[in-house]
C-alpha positions as CSV (number, residue, x, y, z in Angstrom):
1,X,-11.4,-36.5,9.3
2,X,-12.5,-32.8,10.9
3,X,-12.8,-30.0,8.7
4,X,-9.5,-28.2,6.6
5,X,-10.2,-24.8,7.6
6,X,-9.5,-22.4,4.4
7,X,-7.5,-19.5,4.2
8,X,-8.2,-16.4,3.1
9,X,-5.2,-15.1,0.2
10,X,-5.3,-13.4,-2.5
11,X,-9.4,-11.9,-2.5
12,X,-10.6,-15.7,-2.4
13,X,-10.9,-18.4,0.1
14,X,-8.3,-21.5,-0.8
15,X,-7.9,-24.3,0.9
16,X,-4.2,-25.9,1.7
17,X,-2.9,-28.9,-0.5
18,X,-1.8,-30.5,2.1
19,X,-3.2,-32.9,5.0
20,X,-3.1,-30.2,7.4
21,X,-2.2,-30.0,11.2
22,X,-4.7,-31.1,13.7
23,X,-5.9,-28.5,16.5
24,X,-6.9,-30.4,19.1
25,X,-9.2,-29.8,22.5
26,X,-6.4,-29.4,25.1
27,X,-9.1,-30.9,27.9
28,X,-10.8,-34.2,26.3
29,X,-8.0,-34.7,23.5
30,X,-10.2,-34.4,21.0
31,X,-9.3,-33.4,17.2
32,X,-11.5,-29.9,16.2
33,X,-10.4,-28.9,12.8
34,X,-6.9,-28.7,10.5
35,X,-5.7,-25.8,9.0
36,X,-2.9,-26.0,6.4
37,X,-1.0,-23.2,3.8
38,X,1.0,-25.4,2.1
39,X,0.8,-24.7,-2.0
40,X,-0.5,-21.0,-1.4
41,X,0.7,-18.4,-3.8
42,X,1.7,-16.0,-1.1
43,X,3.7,-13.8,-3.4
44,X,0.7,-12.6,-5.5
45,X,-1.1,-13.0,-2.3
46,X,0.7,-10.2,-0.6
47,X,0.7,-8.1,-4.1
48,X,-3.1,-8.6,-4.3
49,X,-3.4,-7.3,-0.6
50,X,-0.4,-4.5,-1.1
51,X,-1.7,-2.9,-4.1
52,X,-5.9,-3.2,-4.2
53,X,-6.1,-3.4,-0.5
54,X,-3.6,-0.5,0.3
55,X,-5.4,1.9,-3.1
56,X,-9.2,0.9,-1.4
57,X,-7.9,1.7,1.7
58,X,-5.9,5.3,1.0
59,X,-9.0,6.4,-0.8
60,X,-10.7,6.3,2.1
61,X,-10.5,8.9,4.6
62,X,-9.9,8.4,8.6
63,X,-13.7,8.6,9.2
64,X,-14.6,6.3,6.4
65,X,-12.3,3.7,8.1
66,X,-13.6,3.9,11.4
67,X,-17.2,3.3,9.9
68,X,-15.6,-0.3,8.6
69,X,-14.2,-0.7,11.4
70,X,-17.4,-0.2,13.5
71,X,-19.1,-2.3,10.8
72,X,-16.8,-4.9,11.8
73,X,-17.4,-4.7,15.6
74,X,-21.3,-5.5,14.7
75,X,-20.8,-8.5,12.6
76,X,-18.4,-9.9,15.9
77,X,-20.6,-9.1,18.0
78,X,-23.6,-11.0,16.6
79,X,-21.3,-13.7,16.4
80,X,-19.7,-13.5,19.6
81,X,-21.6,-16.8,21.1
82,X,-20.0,-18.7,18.5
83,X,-16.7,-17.3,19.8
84,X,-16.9,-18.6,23.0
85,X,-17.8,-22.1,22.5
86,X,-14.7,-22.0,20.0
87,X,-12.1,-20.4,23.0
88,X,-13.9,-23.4,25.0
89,X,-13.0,-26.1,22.8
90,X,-9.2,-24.9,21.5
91,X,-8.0,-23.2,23.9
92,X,-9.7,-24.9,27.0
93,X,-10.3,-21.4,28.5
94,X,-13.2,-20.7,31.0
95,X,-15.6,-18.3,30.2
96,X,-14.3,-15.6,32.1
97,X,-11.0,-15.8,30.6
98,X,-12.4,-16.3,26.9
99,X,-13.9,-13.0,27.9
100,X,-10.6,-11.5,28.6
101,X,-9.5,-12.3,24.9
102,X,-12.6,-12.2,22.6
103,X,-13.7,-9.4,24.0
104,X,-11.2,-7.5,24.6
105,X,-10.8,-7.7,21.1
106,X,-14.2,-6.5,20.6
107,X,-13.5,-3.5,23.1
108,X,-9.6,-2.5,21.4
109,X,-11.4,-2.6,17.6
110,X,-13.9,-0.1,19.0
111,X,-11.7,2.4,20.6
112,X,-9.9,2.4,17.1
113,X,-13.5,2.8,15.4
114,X,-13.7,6.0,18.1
115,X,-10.5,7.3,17.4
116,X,-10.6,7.5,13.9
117,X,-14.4,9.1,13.9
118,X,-12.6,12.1,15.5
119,X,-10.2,12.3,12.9
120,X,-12.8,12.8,10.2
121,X,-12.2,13.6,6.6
122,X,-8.5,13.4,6.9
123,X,-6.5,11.5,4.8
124,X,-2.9,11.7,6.4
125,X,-2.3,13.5,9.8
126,X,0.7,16.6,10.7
127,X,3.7,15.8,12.8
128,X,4.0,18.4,14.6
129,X,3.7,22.4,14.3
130,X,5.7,23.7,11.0
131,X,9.3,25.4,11.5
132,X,11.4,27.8,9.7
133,X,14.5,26.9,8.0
134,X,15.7,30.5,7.6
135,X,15.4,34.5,8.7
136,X,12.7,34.6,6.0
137,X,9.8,32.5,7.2
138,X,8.5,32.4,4.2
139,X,10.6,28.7,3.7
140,X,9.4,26.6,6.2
141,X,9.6,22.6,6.8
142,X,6.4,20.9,7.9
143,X,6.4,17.0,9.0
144,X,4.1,14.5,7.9
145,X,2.7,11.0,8.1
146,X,1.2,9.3,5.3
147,X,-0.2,5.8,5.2
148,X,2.7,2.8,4.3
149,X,2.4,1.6,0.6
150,X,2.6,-1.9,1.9
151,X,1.4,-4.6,3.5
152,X,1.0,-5.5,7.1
153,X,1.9,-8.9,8.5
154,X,0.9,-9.3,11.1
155,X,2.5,-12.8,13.1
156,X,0.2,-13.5,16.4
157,X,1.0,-15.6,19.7
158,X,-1.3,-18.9,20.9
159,X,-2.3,-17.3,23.7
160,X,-4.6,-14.5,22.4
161,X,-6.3,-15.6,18.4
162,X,-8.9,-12.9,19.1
163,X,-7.4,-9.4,21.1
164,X,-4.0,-10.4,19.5
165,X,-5.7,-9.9,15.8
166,X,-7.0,-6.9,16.3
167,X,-4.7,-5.0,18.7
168,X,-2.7,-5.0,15.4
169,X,-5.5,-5.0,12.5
170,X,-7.4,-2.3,14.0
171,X,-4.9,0.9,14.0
172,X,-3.2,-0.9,11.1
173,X,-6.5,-0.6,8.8
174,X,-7.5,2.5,10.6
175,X,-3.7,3.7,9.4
176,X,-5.0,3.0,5.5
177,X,-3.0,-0.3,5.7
178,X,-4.0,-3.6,4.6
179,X,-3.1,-6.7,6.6
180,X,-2.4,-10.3,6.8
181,X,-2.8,-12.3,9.4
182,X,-1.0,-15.0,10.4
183,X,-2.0,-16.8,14.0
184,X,-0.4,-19.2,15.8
185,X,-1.6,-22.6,14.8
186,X,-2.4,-24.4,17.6
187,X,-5.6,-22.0,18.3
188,X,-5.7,-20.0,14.9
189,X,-9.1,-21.9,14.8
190,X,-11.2,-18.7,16.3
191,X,-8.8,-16.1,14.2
192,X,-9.9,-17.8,11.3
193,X,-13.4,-17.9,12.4
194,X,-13.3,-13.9,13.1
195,X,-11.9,-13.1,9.8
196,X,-14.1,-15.4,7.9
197,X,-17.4,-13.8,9.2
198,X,-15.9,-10.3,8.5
199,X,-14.9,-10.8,5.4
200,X,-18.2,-12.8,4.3
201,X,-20.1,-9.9,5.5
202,X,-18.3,-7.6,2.8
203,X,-17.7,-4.5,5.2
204,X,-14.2,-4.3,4.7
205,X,-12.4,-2.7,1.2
206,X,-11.7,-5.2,-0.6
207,X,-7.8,-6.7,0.1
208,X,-7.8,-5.3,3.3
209,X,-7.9,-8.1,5.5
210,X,-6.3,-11.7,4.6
211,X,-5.7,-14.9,7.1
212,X,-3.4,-17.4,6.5
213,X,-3.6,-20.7,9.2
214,X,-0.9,-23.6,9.4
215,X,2.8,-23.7,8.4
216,X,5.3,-20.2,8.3
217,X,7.0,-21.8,5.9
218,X,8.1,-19.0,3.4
219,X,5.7,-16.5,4.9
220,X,8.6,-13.6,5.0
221,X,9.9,-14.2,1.3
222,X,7.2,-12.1,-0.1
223,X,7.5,-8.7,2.0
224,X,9.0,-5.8,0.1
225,X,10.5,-2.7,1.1
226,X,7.2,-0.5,2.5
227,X,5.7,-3.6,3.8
228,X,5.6,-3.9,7.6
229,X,5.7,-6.9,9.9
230,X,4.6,-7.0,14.0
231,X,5.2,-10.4,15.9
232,X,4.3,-11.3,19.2
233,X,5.5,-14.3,20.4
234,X,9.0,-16.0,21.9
235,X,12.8,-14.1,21.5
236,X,13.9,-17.0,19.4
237,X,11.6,-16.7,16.6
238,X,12.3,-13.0,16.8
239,X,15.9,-13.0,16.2
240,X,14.6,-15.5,13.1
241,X,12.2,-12.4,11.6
242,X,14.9,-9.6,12.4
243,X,17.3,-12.0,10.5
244,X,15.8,-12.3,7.2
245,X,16.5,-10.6,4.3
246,X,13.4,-8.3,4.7
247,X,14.3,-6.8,7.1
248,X,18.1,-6.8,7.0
249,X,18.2,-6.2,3.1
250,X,15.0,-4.7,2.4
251,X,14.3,-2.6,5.2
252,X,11.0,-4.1,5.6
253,X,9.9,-2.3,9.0
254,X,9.6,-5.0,12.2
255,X,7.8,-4.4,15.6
256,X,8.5,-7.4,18.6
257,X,6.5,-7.8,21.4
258,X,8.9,-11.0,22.9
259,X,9.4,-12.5,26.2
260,X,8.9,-11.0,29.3
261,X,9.5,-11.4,33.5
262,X,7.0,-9.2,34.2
263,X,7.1,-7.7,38.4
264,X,5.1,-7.1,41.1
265,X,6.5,-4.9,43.8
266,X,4.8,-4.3,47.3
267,X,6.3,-1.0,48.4
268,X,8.0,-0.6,51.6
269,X,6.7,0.1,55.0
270,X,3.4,-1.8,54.2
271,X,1.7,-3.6,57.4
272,X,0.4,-7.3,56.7
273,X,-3.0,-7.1,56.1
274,X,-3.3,-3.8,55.0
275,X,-4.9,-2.3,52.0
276,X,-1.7,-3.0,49.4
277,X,-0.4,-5.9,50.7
278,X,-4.0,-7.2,50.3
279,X,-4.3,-5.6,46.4
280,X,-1.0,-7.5,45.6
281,X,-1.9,-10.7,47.1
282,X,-5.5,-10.6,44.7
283,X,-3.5,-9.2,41.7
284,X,-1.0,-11.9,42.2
285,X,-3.3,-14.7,42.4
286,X,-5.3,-13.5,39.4
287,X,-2.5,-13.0,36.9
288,X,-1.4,-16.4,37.8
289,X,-4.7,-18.2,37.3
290,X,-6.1,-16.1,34.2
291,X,-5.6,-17.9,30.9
292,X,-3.8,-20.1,33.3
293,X,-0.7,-18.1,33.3
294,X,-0.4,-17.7,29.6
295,X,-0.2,-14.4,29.5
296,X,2.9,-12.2,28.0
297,X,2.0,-9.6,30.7
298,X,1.6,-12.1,34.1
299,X,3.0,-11.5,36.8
300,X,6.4,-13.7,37.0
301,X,8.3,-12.0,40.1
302,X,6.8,-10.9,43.4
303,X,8.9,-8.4,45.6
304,X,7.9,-8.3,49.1
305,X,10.0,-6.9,52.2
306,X,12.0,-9.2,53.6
307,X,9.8,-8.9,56.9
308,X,6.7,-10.0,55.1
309,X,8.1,-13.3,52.8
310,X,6.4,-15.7,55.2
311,X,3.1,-13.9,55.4
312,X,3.3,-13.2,51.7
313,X,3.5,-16.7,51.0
314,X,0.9,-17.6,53.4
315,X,-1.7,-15.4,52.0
316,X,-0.9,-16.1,48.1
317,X,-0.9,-19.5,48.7
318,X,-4.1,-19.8,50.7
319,X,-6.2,-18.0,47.6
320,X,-4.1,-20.2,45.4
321,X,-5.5,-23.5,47.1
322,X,-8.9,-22.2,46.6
323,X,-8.9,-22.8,42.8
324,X,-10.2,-25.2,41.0
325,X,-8.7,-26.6,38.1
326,X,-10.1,-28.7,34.8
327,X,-12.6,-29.1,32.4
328,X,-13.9,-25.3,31.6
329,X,-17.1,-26.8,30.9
330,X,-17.5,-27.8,34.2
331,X,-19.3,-25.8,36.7
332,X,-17.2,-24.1,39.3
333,X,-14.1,-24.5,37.6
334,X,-12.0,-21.4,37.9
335,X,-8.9,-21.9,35.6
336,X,-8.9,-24.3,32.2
337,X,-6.0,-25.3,30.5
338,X,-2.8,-24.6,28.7
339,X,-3.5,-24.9,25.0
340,X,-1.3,-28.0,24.0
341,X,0.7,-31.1,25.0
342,X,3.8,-29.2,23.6
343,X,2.9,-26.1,25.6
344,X,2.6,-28.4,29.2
345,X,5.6,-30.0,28.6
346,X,7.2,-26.9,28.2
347,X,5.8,-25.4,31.4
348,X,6.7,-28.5,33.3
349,X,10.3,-28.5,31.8
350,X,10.7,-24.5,32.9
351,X,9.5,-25.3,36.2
352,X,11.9,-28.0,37.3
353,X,14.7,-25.7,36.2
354,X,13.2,-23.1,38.8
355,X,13.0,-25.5,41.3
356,X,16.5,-26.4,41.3
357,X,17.0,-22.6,42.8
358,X,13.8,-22.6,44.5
359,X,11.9,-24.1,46.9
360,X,7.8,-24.4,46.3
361,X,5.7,-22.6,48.4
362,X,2.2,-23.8,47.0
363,X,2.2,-26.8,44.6
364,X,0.4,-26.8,41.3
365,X,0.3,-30.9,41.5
366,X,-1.9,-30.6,44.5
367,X,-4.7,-29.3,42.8
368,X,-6.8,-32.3,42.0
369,X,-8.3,-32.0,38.4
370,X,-12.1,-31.7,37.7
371,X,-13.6,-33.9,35.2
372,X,-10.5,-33.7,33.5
373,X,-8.2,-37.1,32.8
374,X,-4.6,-36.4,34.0
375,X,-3.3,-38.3,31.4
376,X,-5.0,-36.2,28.2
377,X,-6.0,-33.2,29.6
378,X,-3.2,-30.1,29.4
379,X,-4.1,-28.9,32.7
380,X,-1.6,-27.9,35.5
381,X,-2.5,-26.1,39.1
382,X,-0.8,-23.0,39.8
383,X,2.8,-23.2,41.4
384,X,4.2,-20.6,43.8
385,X,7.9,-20.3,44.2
386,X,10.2,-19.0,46.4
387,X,13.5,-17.8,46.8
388,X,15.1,-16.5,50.1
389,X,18.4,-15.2,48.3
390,X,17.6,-13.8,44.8
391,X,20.7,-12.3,44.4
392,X,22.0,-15.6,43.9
393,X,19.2,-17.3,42.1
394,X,19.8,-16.6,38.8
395,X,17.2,-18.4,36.8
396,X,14.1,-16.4,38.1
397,X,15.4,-13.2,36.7
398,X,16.1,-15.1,33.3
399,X,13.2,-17.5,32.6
400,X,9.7,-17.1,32.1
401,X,7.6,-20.1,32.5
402,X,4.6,-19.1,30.1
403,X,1.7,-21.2,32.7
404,X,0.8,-20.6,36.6
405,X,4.3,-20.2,37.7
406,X,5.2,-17.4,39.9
407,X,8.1,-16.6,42.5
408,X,8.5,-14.8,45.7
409,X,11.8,-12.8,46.0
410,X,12.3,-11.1,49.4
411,X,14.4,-7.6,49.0
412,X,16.2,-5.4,51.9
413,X,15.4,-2.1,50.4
414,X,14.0,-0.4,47.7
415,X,17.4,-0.1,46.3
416,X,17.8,-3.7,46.8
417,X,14.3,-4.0,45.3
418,X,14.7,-1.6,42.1
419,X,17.9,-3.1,41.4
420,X,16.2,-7.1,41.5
421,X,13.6,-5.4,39.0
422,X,16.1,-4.3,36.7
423,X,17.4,-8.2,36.3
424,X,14.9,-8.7,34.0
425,X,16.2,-7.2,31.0
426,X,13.2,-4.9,30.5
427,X,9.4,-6.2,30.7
428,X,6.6,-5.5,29.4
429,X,4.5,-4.3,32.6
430,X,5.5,-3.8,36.4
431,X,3.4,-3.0,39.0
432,X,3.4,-1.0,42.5
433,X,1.4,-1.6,45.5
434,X,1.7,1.0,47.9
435,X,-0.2,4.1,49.9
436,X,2.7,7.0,49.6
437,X,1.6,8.8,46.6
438,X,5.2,10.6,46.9
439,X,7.1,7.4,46.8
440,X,4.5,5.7,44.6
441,X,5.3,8.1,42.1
442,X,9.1,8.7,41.9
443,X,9.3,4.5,42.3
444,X,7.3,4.6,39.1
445,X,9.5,7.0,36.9
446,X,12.9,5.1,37.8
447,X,11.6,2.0,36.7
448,X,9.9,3.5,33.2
449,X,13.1,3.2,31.2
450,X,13.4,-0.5,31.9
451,X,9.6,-1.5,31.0
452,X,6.8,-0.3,28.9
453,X,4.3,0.0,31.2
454,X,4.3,1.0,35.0
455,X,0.8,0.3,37.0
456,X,0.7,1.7,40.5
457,X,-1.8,0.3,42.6
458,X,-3.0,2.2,45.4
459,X,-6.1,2.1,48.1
460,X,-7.5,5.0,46.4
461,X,-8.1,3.3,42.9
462,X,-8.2,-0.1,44.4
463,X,-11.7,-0.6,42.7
464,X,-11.1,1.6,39.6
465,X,-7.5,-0.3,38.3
466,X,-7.6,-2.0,35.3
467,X,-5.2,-5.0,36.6
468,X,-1.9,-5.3,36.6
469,X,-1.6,-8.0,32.9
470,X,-4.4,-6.2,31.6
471,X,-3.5,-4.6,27.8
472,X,-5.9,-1.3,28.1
473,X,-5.9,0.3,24.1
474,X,-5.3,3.9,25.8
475,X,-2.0,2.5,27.1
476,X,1.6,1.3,25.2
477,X,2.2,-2.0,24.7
478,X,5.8,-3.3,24.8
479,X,9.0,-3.1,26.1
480,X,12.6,-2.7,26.0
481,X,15.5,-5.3,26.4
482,X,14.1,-8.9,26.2
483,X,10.6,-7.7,26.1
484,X,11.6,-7.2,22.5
485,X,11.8,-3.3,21.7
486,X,8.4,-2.9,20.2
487,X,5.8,-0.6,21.0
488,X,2.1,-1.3,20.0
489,X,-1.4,0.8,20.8
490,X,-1.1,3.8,23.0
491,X,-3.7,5.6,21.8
492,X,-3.1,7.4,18.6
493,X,0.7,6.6,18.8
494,X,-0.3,3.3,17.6
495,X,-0.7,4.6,13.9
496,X,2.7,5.7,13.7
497,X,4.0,2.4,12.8
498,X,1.6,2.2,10.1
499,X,2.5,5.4,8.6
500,X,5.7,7.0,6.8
501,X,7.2,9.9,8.6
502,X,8.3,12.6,5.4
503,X,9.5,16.6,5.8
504,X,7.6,18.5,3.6
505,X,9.8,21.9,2.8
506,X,7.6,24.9,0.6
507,X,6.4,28.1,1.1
508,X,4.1,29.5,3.9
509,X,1.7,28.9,0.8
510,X,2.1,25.6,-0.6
511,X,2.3,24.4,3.2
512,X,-1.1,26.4,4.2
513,X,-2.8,24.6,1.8
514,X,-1.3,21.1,2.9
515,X,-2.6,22.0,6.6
516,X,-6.1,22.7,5.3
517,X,-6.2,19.9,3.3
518,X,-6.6,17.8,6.4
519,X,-9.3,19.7,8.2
């Protein structure tokens, strides 16, 4: 029997009292290690974490936290081999996309680290300038944020056990908040691994930073009124978190980052072959292969012209025959696979309800699999669809296929276009790919109420972009609509979730000396 992975609750490691649930190598089949929860005292748990975490941590100043935090970055980074060969084995990514998550995480942790050096000896931050609440200035109201005097859980997706742990831990500990984790199970293996070398290496204050692997079962019971909780993860387990009593009783504060039918949109007036048509066909082909698609941010729609559908298909599908799918051990093998049995099934399930609207353009079953059993392995080439009336087609602007899966949608206009966009309910991230900097711009800004991010793609940056699925910590996170209303990193702004917004009203006095106290 592999090894019961422990969790981390309560200031000591404990192992589950149950049997545990297998994690298993998506490629060869193969069972890794089990993790299991069941029997945990989460309740003290969460008041160990809440009240010695949260006091270590509030002592501390902004500058004092970064230094952990830049402590913590070292010890992952002298264990980052280790890291990859676990991303290899449970979540059958290659290496470049192992990169993508492990250390990304590495890079979003120290950009926190940065921010909160500049911060210094701070304890809380000021909201604004102060205002006057009379003729007589001498009354005046200043706004605040203070750290929460609670506990952050923090509920994370399969798709990213390393970048989606600290996207969250990082500003939340940097905010003077303590955290629990709680990864998805099929690939909590390298969470668990992360927390477990950051927290034997005692750089953290103690409480701050807790893991729990295996069942949810009960895992919301414990929060209390200051507590916090940030998912990412699917619209239905959402709706299950906003529903609880915590939230709906207790006020316990929620962030989602849920589902998402992310676009692409080449811009009008754009020849084959030039510049942008070219930068969308790479983009498109790269957020369909990386991670193999299981990405919240991929690229799900693709708007071309009408006039260019056929050479649009042409030229996404030739770069799409040109990977290589299978074992990521193998050499030359460009995209791995999905992390589970259950998630396959699921992508093969969404993708016969697309093709009852659509027609496929370049098929996924086509890609013969390298050293890699058909029959064990949870790998699946990349599929391009296509649609020649997406008015009608319904189902493309509704579901998201979380693997390969992509569709081409032909539009008249950019009104035609904008207004195809808009069906999905808000998204996390669309992109532009055009060379009018005029129309570029103004495209950009009537699409930014209906999606968290806009990137705009054009020959002059076509070497300094970032990617269209790529999370960058300088940028939001989120969405509205069915992208789930959440907003997460941005910078600074991310620290406003983990802090309590309060009006502080006193004299030009008492307030001086507030403002000075955060020099």
């Amino acid at each position: 029997m592999s090894e019961l992975l422990s969790n981390f609750c309560g200031g000591r490691w404990q192992a589950g009292c149950g049997s545990g649930t297998k994690l298993v190598d998506p490629v060869l089949g193969e069972e890794l290690v089990r993790v299991d929860s069941a029997g945990l005292d989460l309740a003290s748990g969460f008041a160990f974490a809440r009240e010695k975490g949260g006091r270590a941590l509030r002592a501390l100043t902004f500058g004092e936290r970064a230094a952990m935090l830049t402590a913590a970055g070292k010890v992952l980074q002298a264990n980052r081999d280790a890291y990859y060969e676990i991303a290899v084995a449970n979540s059958g990514t290659v290496k470049s996309d192992s990169a993508v998550d492990i250390d990304g995480g590495l890079f979003t942790l120290g950009t926190y680290a940065r921010l909160g050096a500049t911060l210094g000896n701070r304890r809380f931050l000021l909201d604004g300038d102060s205002a006057r609440l009379g003729k007589d200035p001498l009354f005046q109201s200043q706004h605040v944020l203070v750290p929460a005097r609670g506990v952050a859980l923090l509920i994370n997706a399969f798709n990213f056990p390393s970048w989606g742990l600290w996207e969250k831990a990082a500003p939340a500990l940097l905010s003077g908040v303590p955290v629990i984790v709680k990864p998805a199970t099929s690939t909590a293996w390298l969470a668990q691994r992360m927390v477990k070398d950051v927290v034997d290496a005692n750089v953290l204050a103690p409480g701050s930073l807790s893991i729990i692997c295996g069942s949810s079962a009960g895992l919301l019971d414990p929060l209390q009124p200051f507590d916090l909780v940030a998912f990412t993860g699917s619209a239905e387990t959402a709706a299950v978190i906003r529903s609880h009593p915590a939230v709906t009783r207790r006020s316990v504060r929620a962030n989602v980052e849920a589902d998402s039918i992310n676009s692409a949109l080449l811009m009008p007036g754009e020849a084959p072959g030039s510049l942008a048509f070219e930068l969308l066909v790479k983009e498109v082909v790269r957020e369909m292969t990386v991670k193999s698609g299981q990405k919240c941010t991929a690229i799900r729609r693709i708007f071309v012209p009408e006039a260019l559908y056929e050479r649009a298909s042409e030229a996404i599908g030739a770069q799409l025959a040109d990977v290589t799918v299978g074992n990521p051990r193998s050499e030359g093998v460009r995209m791995g696979a999905l992390v589970s049995r259950t998630q396959l099934a699921a992508v093969r399930k969404g993708l016969a309800l697309l093709q009852e609207q659509a027609q496929v353009l370049h098929d996924g079953a086509a890609h013969e699999l390298v050293d890699a059993d058909p029959a064990v392995a949870c790998c699946v080439g990349p599929t391009l669809l296509g649609v020649r009336d997406p008015d009608a087609a319904d189902r493309v602007h509704e579901t998201e296929v979380f693997g390969p899966v992509a569709t081409l949608l032909p539009y008249r206009d950019l009104a035609h276009a904008l207004a195809l966009v808009r069906r999905g309910q808000g998204s996390l991230v669309a992109s532009l790919y055009g060379s009018d900097a005029a129309e570029l711009a103004e495209t950009a800004l009537a699409l930014a109420d209906s999606h968290g991010r806009v990137h705009v793609v054009s020959p002059d940056v076509a070497q300094q972009q970032t990617g269209h699925g790529n999370v960058m910590p300088q940028s939001l996170h989120g969405g509205p609509g069915r992208a789930g209303g959440g907003e997460e990193l941005g910078g600074p702004r991310a620290l406003n979730f983990y802090h309590r917004r309060s009006a502080v009203q006193a004299s030009t006095a008492v307030l001086a000396n507030l403002q000075s106290s955060t020099a």
